[in-house]
C-alpha positions in Angstrom: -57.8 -22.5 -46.7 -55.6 -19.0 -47.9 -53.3 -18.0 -45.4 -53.8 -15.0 -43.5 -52.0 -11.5 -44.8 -50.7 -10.0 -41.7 -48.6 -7.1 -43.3 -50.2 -4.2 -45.0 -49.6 -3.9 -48.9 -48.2 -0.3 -47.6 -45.5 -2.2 -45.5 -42.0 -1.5 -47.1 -41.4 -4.5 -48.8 -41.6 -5.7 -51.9 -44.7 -8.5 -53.0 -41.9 -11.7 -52.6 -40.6 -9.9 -49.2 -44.3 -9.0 -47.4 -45.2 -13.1 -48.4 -42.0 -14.2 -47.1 -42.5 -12.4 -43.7 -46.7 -13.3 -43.8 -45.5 -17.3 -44.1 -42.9 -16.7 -41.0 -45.0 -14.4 -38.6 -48.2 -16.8 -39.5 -46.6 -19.7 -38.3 -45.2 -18.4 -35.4 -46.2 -18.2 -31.9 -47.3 -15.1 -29.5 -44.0 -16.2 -27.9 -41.9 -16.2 -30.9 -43.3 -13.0 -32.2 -42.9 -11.1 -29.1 -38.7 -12.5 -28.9 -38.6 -11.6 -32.9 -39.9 -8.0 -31.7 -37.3 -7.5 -29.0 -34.5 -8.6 -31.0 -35.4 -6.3 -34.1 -35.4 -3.5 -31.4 -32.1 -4.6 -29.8 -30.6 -4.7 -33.3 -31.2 -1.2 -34.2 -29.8 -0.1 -30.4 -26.4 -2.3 -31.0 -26.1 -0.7 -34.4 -26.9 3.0 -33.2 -29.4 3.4 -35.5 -32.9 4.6 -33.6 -34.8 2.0 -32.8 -38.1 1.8 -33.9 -40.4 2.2 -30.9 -42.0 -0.9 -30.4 -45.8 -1.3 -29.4 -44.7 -2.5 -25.3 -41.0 -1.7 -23.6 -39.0 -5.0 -23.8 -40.0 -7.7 -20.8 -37.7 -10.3 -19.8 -37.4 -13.4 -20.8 -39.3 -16.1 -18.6 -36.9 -17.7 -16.4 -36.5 -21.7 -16.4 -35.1 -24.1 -14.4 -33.9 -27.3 -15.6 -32.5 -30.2 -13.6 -31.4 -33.4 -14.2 -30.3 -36.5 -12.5 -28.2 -38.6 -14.6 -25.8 -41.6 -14.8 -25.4 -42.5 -18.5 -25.2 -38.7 -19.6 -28.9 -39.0 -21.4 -30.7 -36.7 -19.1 -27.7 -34.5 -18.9 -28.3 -34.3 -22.9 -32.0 -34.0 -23.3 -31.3 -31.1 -20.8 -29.0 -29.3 -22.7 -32.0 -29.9 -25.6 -34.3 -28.4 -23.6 -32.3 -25.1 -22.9 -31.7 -24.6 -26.7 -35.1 -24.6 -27.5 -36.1 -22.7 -24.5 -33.9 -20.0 -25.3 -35.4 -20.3 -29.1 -38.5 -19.5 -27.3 -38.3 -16.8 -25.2 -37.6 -18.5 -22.0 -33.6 -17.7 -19.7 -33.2 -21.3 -18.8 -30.9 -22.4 -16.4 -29.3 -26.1 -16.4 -28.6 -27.6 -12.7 -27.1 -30.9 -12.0 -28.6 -32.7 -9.1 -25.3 -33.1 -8.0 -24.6 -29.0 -7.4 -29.0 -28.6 -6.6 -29.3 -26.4 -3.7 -33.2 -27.0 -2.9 -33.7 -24.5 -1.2 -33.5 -22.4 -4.4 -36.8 -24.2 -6.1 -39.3 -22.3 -4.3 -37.9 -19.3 -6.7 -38.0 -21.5 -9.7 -41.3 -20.0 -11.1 -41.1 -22.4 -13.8 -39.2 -26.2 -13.4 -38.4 -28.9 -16.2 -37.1 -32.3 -13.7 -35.5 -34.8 -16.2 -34.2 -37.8 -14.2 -32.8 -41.6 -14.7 -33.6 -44.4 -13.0 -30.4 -46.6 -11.6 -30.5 -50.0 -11.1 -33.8 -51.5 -8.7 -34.8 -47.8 -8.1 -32.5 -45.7 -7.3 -31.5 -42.4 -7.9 -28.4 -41.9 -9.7 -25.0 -41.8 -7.8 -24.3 -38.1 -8.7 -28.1 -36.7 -7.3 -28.6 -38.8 -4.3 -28.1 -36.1 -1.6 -30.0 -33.6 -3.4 -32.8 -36.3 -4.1 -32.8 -37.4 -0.3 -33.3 -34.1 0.7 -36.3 -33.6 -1.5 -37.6 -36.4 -0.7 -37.2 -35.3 3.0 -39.2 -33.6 5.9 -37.5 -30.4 5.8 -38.3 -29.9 1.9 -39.1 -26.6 1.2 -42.8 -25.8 -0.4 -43.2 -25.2 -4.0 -46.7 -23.3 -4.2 -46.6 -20.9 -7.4 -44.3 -23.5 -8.9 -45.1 -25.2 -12.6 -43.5 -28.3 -13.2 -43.3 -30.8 -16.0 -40.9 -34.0 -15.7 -39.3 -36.7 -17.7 -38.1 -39.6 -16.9 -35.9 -42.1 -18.5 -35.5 -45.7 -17.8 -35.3 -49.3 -18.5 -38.3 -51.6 -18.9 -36.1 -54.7 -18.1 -35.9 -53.5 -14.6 -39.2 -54.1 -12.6 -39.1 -50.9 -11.0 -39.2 -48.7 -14.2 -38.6 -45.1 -14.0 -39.5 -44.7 -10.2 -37.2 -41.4 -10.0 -39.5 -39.4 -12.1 -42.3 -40.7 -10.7 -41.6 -40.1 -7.4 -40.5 -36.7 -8.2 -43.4 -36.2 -10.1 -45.7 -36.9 -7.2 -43.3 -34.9 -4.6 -43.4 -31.3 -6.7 -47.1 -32.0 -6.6 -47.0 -32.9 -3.0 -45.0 -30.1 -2.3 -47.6 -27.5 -3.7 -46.5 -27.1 -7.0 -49.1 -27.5 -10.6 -48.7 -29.6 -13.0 -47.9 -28.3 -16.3 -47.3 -31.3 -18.6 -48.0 -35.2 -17.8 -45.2 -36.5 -17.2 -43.5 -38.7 -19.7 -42.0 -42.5 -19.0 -39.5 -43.1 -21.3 -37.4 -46.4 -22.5 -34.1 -47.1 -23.9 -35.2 -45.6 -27.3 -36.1 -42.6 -26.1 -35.1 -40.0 -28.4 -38.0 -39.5 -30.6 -40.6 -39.4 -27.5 -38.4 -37.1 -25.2 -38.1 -34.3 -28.3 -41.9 -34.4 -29.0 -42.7 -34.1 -24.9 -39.9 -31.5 -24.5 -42.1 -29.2 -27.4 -44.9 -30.0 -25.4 -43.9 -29.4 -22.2 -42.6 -26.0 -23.1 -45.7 -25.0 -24.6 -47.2 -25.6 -21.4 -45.5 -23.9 -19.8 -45.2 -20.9 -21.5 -46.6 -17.9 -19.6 -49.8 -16.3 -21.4 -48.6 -13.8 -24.3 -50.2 -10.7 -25.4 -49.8 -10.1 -29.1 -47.9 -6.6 -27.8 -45.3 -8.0 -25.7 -41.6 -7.9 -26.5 -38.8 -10.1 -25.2 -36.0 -8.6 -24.5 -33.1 -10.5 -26.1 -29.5 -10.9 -24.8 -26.8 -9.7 -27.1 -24.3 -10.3 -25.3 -24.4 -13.9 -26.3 -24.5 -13.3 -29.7 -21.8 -14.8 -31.5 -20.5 -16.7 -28.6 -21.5 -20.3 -30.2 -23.2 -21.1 -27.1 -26.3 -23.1 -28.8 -24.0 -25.2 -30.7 -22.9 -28.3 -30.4 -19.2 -28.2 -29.3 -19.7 -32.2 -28.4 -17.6 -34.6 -30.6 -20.2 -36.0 -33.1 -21.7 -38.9 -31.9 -22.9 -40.6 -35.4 -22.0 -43.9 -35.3 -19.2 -45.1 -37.4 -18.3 -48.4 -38.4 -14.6 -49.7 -37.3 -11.9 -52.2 -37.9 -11.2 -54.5 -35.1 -7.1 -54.7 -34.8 -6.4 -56.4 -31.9 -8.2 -59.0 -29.8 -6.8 -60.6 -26.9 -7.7 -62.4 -23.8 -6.5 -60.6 -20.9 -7.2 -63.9 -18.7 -5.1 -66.8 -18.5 -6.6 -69.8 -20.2 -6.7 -71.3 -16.7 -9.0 -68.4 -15.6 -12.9 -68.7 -15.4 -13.3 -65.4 -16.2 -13.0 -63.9 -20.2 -11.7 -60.6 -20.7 -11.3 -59.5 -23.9 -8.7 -56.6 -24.9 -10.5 -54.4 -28.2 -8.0 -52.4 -30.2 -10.2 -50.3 -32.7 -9.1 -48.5 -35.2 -10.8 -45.0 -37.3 -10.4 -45.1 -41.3 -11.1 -41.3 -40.8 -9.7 -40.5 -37.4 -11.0 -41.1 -33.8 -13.2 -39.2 -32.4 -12.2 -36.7 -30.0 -12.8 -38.5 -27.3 -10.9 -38.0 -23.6 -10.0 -40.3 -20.8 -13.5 -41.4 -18.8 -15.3 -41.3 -21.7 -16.9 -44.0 -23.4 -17.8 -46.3 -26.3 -21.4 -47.6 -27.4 -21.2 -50.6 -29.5 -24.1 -51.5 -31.5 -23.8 -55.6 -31.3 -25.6 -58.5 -33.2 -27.7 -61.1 -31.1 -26.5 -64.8 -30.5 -27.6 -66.6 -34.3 -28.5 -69.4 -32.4 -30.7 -67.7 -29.8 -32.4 -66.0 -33.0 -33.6 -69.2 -34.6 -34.4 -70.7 -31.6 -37.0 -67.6 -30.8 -38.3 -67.7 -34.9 -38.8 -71.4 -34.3 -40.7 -71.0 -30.9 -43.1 -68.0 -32.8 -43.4 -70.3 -35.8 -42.1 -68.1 -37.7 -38.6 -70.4 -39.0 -37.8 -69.7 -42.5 -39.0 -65.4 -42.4 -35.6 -64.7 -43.3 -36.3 -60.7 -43.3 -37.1 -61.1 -40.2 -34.4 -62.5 -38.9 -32.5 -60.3 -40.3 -34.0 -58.0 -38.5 -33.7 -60.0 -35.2 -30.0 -60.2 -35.5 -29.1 -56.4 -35.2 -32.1 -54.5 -34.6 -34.5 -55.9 -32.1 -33.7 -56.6 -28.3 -35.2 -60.4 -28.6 -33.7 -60.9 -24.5 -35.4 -59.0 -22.1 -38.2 -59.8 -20.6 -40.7 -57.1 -18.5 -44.1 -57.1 -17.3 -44.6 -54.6 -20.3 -43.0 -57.4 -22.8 -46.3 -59.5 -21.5 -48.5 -57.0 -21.3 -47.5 -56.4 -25.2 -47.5 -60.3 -25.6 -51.2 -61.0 -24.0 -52.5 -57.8 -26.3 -51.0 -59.0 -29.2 -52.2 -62.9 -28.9 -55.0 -62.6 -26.9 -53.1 -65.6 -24.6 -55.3 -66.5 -21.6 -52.5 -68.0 -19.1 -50.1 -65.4 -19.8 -53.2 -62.8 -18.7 -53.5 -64.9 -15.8 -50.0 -64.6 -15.0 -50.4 -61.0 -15.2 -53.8 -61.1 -12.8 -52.5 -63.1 -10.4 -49.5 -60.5 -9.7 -47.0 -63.0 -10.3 -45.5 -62.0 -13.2 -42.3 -59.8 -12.1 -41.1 -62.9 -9.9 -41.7 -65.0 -12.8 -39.5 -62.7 -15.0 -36.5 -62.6 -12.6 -33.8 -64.8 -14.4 -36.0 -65.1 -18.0 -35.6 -63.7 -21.2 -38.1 -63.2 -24.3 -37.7 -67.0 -25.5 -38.9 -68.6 -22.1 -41.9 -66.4 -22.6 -42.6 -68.0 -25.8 -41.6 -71.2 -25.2 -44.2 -71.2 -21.6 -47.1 -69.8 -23.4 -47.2 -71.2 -27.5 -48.4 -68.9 -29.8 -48.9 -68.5 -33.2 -47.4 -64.8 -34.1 -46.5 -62.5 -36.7 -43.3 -60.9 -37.9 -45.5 -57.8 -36.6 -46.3 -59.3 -33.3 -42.6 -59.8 -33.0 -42.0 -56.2 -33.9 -44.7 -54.8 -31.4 -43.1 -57.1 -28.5 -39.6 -56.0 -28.9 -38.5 -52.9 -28.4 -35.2 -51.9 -30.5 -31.6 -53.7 -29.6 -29.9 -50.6 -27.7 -25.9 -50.1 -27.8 -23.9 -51.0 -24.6 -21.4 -48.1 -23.4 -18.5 -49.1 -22.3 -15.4 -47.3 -20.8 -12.9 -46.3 -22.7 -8.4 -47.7 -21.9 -7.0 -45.6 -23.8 -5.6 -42.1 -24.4 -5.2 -40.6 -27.9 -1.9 -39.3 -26.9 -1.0 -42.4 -27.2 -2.4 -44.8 -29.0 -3.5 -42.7 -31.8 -6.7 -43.0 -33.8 -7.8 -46.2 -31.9 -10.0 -46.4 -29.4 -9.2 -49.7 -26.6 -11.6 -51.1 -24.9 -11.6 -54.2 -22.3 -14.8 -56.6 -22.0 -15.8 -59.1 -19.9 -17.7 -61.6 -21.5 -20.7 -62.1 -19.3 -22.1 -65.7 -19.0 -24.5 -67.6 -16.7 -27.3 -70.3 -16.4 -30.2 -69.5 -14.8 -33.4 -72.1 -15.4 -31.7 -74.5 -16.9 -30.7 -72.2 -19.8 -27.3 -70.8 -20.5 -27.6 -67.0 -20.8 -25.1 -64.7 -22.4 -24.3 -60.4 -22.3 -25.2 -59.3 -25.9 -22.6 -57.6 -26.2 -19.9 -58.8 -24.5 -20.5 -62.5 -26.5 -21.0 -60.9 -29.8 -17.3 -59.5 -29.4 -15.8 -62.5 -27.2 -17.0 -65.5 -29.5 -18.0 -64.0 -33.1 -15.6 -61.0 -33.8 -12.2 -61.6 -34.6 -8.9 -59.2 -35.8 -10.1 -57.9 -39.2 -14.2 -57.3 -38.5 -16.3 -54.7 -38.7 -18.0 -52.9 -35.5 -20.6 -49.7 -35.2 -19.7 -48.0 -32.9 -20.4 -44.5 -31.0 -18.5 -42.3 -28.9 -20.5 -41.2 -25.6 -18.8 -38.3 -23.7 -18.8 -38.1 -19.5 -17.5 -35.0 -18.8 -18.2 -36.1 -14.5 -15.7 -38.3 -14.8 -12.6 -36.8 -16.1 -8.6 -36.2 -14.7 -7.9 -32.9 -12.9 -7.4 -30.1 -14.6 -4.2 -29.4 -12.8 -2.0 -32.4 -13.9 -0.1 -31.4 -10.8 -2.9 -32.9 -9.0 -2.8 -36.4 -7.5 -5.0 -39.1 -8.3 -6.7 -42.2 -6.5 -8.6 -44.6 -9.2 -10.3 -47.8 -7.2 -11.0 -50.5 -10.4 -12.1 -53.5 -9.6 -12.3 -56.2 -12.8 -13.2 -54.2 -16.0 -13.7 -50.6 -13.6 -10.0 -50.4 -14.1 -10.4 -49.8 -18.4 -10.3 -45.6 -17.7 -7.4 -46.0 -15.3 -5.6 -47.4 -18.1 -6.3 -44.3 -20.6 -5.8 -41.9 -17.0 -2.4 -43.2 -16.6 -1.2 -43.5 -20.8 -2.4 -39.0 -20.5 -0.6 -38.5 -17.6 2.1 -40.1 -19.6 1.8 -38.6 -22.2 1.4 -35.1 -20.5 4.4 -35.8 -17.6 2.1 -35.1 -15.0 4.0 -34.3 -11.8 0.9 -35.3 -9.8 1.2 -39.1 -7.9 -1.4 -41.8 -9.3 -2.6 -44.6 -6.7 -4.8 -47.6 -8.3 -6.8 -50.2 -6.4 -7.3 -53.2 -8.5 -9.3 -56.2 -7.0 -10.1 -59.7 -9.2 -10.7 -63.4 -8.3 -7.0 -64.9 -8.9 -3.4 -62.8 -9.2 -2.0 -65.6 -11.6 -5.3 -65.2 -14.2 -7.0 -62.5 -13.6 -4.6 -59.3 -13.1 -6.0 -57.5 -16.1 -3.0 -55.5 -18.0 -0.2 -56.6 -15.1 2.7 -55.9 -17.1 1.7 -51.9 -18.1 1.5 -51.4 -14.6 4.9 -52.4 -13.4 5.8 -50.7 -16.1 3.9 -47.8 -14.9 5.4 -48.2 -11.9 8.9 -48.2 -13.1 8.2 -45.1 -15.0 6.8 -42.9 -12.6 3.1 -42.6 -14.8 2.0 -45.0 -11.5 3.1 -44.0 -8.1 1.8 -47.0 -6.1 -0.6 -50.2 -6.7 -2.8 -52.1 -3.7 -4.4 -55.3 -5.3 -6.7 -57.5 -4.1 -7.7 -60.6 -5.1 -10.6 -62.1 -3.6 -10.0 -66.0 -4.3 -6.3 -66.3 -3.4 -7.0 -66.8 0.5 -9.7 -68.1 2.9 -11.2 -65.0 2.8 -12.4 -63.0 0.5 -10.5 -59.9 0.4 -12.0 -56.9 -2.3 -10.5 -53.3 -3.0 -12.7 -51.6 -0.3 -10.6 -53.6 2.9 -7.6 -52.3 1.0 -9.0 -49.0 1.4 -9.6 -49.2 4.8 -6.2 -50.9 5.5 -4.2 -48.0 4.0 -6.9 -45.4 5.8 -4.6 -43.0 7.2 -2.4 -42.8 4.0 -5.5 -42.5 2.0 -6.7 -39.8 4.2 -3.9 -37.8 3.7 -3.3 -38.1 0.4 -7.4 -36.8 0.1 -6.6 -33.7 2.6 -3.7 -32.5 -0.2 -6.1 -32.0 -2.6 -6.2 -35.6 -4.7 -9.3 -36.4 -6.6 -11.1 -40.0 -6.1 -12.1 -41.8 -8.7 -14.3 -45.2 -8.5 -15.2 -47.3 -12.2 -17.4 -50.6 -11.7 -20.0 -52.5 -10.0 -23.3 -50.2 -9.1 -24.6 -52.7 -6.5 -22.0 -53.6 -4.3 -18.7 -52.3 -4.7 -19.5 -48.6 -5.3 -20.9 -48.6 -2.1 -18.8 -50.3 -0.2 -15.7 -48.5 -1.6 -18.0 -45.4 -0.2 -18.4 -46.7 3.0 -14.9 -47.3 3.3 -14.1 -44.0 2.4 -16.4 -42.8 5.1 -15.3 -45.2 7.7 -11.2 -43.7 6.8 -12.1 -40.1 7.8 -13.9 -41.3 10.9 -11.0 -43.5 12.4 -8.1 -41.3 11.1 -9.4 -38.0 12.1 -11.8 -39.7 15.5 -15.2 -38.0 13.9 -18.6 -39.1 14.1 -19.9 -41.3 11.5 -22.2 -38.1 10.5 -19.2 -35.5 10.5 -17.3 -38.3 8.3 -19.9 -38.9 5.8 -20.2 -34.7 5.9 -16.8 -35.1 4.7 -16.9 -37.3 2.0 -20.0 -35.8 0.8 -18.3 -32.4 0.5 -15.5 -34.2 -2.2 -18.4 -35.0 -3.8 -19.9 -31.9 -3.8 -16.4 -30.2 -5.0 -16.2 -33.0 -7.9 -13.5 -34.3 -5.9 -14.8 -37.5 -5.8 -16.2 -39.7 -9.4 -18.1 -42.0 -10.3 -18.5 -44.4 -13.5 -20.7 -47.4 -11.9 -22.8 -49.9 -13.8 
């Protein structure tokens, strides 16, 4: 079918120009055209020459609101993706974190993109949990005359899988707002999926254009690099592995490994609290094992493939689901009638699925059952002012038995038992610019660390170091034994000795009767801690998302309330508020 002409052969351009023009304005949509029109009439006006008169005066841009709840940084990002090609599109979008969300502004939204994360069983993440609460609350505001479209990301291996979104998606709606776009449930590898529903979405919600309107087009942020992408690159490079060392005594029961990497062409540009994704290989052994169970041993392409591509360990009711459509297996679809199947999954992985229900698959059946092996982030101990064009890292090797099988982290194996000095890793630098030092290194600093949570107080302490910051530092460590487990002792008396480390409170949990954890130090040194929080220190908090985050909260909350004699509401009022001033970080897992 010919293409449509839309310029006149009296237009004044030449044949090459007016086919040029007829392939862009043909393609384009009533929204596009209208922006184009405003900006060639804001280009004549900025260069003084008369404008041409265009066929409507200017209209404004459709305003956007975009909010995210994240943990890892991914909705943060796909945010960021949304407002450039919003803006690309004739929309003024606005980004809001969760965590700075007043909701009382919504109602005035006109148009609202919600992308969230989902944290461990269901939760929201740390950073949007007031603002979520109070959504989720009586004294919501309504949203009639509101549009809405929302995304949200999770992880398939947890049984409650992407319950923010969803339960934002039915509360807009519950709260009188329309539907623009379904809303999208997203896994791991979400990239692809969130771009095409982001195009989608915005086409939804694109107010009706008449082919005379005009956008009117900000200038003032031309040339200000805005839309680009001032974030380090995060293509993943491959690196040499230069130091590996057991931070634990051999006596220990725990394995901590100490990762010095080093950057043929540099490191990145990364800063302290950022953090590292390493692409890993799955366990060899586990790999035949699952080949053998499929009756597939001896497909060496595909084991290839099951080494460094496809997550073969976790198991969700969608992994079934994908099993029972893919072999037709009637007890497995029994196990999903019956209801049973999440408490049947708690504790198993992909090759007690295939080893409880036989079945004769495919390499493709494989492929359709797995879903592709993600990275795991993890924080980052170093500074570069330091160390250079490394990167450190310190990871605990995770290992367990549940069902009478021995289970192993991915990850944290593939480095502690099969990489050595001298291998090769992938790796990728992922940014968290919520968790970073003040800007003011005159500023003091509490960091609470627990076991591995203590890698980005090692790279906060080597910049303040590096930077002489006047400010005072104050680290709570916690582990199971002082004699094994006090991950990277000697820096910190050194610390100490130099003045980079003002004070240390340890605590380590298996050295007494009872248990004693970095939360009771907290609430020992209350008062102190108090007051260094009243001068202006930042809190910082790196580990455990289930228990120790919150704990090391509530202890928080409980110092205000018997240092300064408040109510346990006008205490947590207080803590909130550092939170709300950025005064108080978290990097929990």
């Amino acid at each position: 079918m010919s293409r449509q002409n839309l310029l006149p052969r009296t237009a004044p351009f030449g044949d090459g120009e007016r086919a040029s023009l007829d392939a862009v304005l043909g393609a384009a949509s009533p929204t596009q055209r209208a922006w184009l029109a405003g900006f060639l009439a804001g280009l004549d006006a900025a260069g003084g020459q008369p404008a041409a008169v265009p066929a409507a005066p200017p209209k404004a841009a459709a305003p956007l609101t975009v909010i995210y709840a994240s943990e890892s940084g991914n909705s943060e990002a796909l945010a960021g993706n949304v407002a450039k090609l919003a803006r690309k599109q004739g929309f003024k979008p606005k980004v809001v974190d969760f965590a700075d969300l007043d909701i009382a502004t919504l109602p005035k939204a006109g148009k609202l993109i919600a992308i969230a994360a989902t944290w461990g069983e269901g939760e929201p993440p740390a950073r949007a949990v007031r603002a979520y609460g109070e959504l989720m609350g009586e004294g919501a505001p309504r949203l009639n005359g509101v549009e809405f479209a929302v995304l949200s990301l999770g992880d398939t291996s947890y049984a409650e899988f992407c319950a923010i979104g969803k339960a934002l998606d039915a509360r807009f709606e519950a709260l009188g707002a329309k539907r623009a776009a379904e809303r999208a449930d997203l896994d791991l590898d979400f990239e692809k999926p969130a771009a095409d529903w982001i195009k989608g979405a915005l086409k939804a919600l694109a107010p009706a254009e008449q082919s005379d309107n005009v956008v009117a087009v900000d200038f003032a942020r031309a040339g200000t690099g805005e839309d680009d992408d001032a974030e380090p690159s995060r293509e993943p490079v491959v690196v040499e592995v230069v130091e590996h060392v057991n931070l634990n005594s051999s006596r220990s029961d725990k394995e901590t490994i100490h990762l010095a990497l080093a950057f043929e062409d540099g490191a990145p540009a990364y800063e302290p609290g950022d953090s590292l994704e390493i692409f890993p290989e799955n366990d060899p052994q586990l790999v035949d094992e699952i080949l053998n169970a499929a009756g597939l041993s001896g497909d060496e392409a595909l084991r290839k493939a099951l080494l460094a591509e496809r997550d073969i360990t976790t198991l969700s009711a969608a992994t079934i689901e994908r099993f029972v459509k893919a072999t037709g297996h009637a007890d497995a679809q029994t196990l999903i009638d019956s209801g049973e199947a999440k408490a049947w999954i708690e504790g198993r992985h992909l090759i007690d699925l295939l080893e409880t229900y036989p079945a004769k698959l495919t390499a493709e059946h494989i492929g359709t059952i797995t879903r592709p092996l993600p990275p795991r982030a993890y924080s980052i101990a170093s500074s570069r002012k330091e160390v250079g064009d490394e990167v450190h890292l310190a990871i605990a090797a995770v290992r367990y038995e549940t069902h009478g099988r021995a289970r192993s982290g991915v990850a944290s194996v593939h480095v502690a038992d099969r990489i050595r000095d001298g291998a090769k890793l992938r790796v990728r630098l992922k940014p968290n610019r919520h968790f970073r030092l003040p800007q003011d290194p005159a500023t003091d600093i509490i960091m609470v660390g627990p076991g591995t949570g203590v890698a980005p107080f090692r790279a906060f302490v080597q910049e303040r170091r590096a930077v002489e910051a006047p400010g005072r530092s104050w680290l709570f460590f916690g582990d199971r034994h002082f004699t094994h487990d006090f991950l990277y002792q000697l820096e910190w008396q050194d610390a100490l000795e130099d003045g980079s480390l003002t004070k240390i409170d340890v605590a380590f949990s298996r050295d007494q009767p009872e248990k004693v954890y970095v939360q009771d130090r907290i609430t020992q040194h209350a008062q102190e801690l108090v007051s260094w929080l009243d001068g202006g220190a930042h809190l910082y908090v790196c580990g455990d998302a289930k228990a120790m985050a919150k704990d090391v909260r509530a202890a928080v909350v409980g110092a205000y309330q018997t240092t300064k004699g408040l109510s346990a509401t006008d205490a947590e009022a207080q803590v909130a508020a550092l939170e709300r001033s950025h005064r108080y970080q978290q990097d929990v897992y």
